[in-house]
C-alpha positions as CSV (number, residue, x, y, z in Angstrom):
1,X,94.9,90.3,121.7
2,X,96.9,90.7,118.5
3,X,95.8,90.3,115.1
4,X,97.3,86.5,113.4
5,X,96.5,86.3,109.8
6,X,94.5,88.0,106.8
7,X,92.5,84.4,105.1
8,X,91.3,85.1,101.6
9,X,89.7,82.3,99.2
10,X,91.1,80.8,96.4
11,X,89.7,78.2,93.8
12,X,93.1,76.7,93.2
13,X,95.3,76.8,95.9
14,X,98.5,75.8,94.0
15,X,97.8,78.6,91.7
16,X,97.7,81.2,94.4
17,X,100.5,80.2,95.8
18,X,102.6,80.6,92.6
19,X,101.0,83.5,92.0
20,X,101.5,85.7,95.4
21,X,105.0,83.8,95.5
22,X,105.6,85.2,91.8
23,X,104.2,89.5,92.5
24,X,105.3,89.0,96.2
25,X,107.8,86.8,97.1
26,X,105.4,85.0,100.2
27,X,106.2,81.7,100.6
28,X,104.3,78.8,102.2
29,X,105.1,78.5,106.1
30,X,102.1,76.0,106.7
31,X,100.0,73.5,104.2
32,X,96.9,72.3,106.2
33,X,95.4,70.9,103.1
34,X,93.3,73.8,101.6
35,X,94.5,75.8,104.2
36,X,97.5,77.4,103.5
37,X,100.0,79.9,105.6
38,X,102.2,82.1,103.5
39,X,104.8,84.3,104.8
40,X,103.4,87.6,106.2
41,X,100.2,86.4,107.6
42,X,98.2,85.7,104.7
43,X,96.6,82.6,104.8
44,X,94.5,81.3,101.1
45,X,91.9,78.7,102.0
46,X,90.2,76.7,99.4
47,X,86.9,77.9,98.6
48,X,85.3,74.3,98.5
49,X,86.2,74.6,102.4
50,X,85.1,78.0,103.2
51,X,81.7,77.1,101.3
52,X,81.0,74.3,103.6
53,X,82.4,76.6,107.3
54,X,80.1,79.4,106.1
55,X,76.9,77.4,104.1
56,X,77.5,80.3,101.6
57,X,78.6,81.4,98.1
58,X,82.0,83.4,97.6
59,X,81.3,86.7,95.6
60,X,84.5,87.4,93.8
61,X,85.4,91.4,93.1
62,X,83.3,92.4,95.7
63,X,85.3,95.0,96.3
64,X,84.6,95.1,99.9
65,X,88.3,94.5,101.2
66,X,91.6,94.6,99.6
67,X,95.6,93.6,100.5
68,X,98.0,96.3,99.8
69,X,101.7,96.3,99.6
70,X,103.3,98.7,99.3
71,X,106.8,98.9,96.5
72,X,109.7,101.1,95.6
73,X,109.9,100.5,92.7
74,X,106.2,100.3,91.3
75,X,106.9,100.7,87.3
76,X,109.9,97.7,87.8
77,X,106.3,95.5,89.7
78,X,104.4,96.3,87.2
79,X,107.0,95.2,84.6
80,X,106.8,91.9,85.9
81,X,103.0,91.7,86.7
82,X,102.2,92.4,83.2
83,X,105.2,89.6,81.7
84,X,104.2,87.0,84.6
85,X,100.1,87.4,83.9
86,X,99.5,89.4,80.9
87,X,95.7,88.7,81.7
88,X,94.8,90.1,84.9
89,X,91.9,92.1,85.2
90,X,92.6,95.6,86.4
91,X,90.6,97.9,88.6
92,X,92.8,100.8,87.8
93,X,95.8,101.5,86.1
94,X,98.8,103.0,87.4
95,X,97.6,106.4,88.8
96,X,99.3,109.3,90.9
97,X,97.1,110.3,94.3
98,X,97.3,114.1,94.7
99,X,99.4,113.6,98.0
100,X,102.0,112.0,95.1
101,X,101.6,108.2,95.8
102,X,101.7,106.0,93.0
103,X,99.0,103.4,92.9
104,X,98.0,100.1,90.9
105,X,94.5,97.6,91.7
106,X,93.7,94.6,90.5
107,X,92.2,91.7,91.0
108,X,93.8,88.3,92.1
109,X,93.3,85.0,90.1
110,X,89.9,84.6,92.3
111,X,88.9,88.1,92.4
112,X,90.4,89.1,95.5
113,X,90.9,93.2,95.3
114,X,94.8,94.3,95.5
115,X,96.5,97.6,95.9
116,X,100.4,98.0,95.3
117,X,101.1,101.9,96.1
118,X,104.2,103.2,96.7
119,X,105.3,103.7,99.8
120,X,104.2,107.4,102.2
């Protein structure tokens, strides 16, 4: 068995796209109609969709999973993070771990929890 794809929900799925196209450089492999495959296995379904599979509400910054990337050069990402979308809500700033990795969270357009550290 081998792991696929990481699905998170979005409200706006052309906005999500853009967005983790803009931070990440993923682009769209597959458009299913609300369910869209980006490159590196993440796939964003619409939350209208995942409200009707599961029969329940989405709890944005739940803070119970996160996608972390990992980036060289992590003041140059955060450069363009802050230019690109001067209003995204922050968990953290940049921080230094004690084992000397860099770190960044924040949240996603839809409240989706991510990490951009450094690389080990």
């Amino acid at each position: 068995m081998k792991l696929k794809n990481v699905l998170i929900v979005v409200k706006d799925i052309e906005k999500s796209k853009q967005f983790y196209h803009d931070l990440f450089g993923l682009n769209m492999v597959l458009d299913n109609g609300g369910n869209m495959i980006l490159t590196e296995g993440l796939v964003l379904q619409e939350e209208k969709i995942w409200k009707e599979f599961l029969q329940k509400d989405c709890i944005p910054e739940s803070n119970s999973c996160e996608l972390y990337f990992e980036e060289y050069n992590i003041e140059v990402f955060i450069e363009k993070l802050e230019k690109l979308y001067p209003s995204i809500k922050y968990v953290h700033r940049l921080m230094t771990h004690s084992w000397g990795q860099k770190v960044i969270r924040f949240y996603d357009l839809d409240g989706n929890l991510i990490e951009v550290g450094t690389p080990m």
